[in-house]
C-alpha positions as CSV (number, residue, x, y, z in Angstrom):
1,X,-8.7,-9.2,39.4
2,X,-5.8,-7.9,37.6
3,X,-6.1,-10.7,35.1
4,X,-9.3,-9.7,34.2
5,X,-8.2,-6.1,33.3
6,X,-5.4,-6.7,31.3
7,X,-7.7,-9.2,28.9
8,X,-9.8,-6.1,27.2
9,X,-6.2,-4.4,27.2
10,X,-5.1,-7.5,24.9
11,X,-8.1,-7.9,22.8
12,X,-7.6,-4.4,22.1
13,X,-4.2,-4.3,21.4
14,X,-4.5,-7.3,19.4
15,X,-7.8,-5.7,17.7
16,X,-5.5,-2.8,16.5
17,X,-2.6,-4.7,15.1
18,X,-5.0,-7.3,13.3
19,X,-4.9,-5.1,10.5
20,X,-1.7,-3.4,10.2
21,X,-0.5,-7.1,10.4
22,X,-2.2,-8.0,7.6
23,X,-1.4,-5.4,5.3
24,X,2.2,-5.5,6.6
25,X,2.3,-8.7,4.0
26,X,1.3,-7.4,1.1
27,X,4.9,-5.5,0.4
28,X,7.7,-6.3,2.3
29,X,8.9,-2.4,2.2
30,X,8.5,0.3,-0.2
31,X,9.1,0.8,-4.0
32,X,9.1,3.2,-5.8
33,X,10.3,5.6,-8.9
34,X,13.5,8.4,-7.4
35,X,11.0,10.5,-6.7
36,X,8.4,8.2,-5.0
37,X,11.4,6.7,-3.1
38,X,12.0,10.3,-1.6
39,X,8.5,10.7,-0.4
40,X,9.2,7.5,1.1
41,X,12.1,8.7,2.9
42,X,11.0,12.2,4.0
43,X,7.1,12.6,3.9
44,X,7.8,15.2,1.8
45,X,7.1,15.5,-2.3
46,X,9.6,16.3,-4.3
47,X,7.6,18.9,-6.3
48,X,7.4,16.2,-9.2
49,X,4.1,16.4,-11.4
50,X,4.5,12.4,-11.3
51,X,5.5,9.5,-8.9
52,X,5.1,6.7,-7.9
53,X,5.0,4.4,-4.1
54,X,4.2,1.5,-3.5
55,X,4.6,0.4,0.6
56,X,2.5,-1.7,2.9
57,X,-0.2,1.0,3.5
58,X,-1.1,1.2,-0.2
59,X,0.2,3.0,-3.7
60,X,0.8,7.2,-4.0
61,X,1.3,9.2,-6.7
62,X,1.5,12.7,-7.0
63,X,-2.4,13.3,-8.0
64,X,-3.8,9.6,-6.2
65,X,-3.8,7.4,-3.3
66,X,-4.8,3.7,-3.1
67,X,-5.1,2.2,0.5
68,X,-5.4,-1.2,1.0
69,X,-8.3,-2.8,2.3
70,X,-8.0,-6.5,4.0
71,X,-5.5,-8.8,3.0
72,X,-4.2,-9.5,-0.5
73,X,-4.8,-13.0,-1.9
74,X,-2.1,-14.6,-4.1
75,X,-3.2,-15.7,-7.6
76,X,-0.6,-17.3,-9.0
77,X,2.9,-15.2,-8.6
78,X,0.9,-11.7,-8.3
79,X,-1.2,-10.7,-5.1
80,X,-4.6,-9.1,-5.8
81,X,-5.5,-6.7,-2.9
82,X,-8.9,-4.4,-2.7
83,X,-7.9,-0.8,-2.6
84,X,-10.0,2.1,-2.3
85,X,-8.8,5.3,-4.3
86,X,-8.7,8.9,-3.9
87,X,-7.9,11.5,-6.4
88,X,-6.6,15.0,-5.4
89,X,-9.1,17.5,-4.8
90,X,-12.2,14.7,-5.0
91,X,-13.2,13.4,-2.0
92,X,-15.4,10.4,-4.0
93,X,-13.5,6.9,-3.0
94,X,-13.1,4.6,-6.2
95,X,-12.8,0.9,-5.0
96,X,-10.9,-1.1,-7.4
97,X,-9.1,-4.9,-7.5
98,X,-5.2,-4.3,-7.6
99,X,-3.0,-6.4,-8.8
100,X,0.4,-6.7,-7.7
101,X,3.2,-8.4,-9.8
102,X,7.0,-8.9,-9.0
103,X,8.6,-7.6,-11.9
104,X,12.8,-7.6,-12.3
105,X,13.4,-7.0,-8.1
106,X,9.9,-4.4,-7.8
107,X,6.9,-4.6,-8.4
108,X,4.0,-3.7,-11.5
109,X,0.6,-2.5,-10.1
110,X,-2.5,-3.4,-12.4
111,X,-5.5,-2.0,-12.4
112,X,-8.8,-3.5,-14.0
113,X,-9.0,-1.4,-16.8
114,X,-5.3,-2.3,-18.0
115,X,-3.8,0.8,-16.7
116,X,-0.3,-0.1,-15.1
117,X,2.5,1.7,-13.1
118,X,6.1,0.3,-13.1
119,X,8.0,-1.3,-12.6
120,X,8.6,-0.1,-9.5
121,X,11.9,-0.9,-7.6
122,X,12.5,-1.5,-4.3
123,X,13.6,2.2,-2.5
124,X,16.6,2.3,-0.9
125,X,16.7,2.5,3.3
């Protein structure tokens, strides 16, 4: 019997992580401009009318936010992930195709349209 009740209690737990696992391999920590990197570090924006971060959850700047959805796939030496996007004071969601390319110790995020942020480097813990 208590076998039985600790199964759901796995398949949950395991339910849960599935997809913070998966998304945990997309980055390997965050990255970001100075003031992206302090966001990073204290939750807090720096009062900066732009920045940029780039973590395992997805890519903020000060008037956006891109969470990843699923895992990324690797295409050559970038990863393309599906992200769904949110602009301040809109609450339409815009999916789009990132792509994610190392770039001198960061990374450059790419969006469909050509539109690029970075390089972003890797913050500092």
């Amino acid at each position: 019997m208590p076998a039985a009740r600790a199964l759901p209690a796995l398949l949950l737990g395991l339910a849960l992580a599935g997809p913070a696992g998966a998304a945990a391999d997309i980055v390997d920590g965050s990255y970001g401009d100075k003031d992206g990197c302090l966001y990073s570090e204290t939750g807090e924006s720096s009062g900066s009318d732009i920045f940029f971060l780039l973590n395992k959850e997805g890519v903020t700047t000060a008037v956006s936010y891109c969470e990843f959805k699923g895992d990324g796939k690797q295409v050559g030496g970038a990863t393309k992930v599906t992200a769904e996007c949110h602009e301040e004071g809109s609450e339409d969601v815009t999916p789009y195709e990132l792509t994610l390319t190392p770039d001198k110790g960061g990374y450059t995020v790419s969006f469909p349209d050509g539109a690029r942020w970075g390089p972003l480097k890797r913050c500092k813990k």
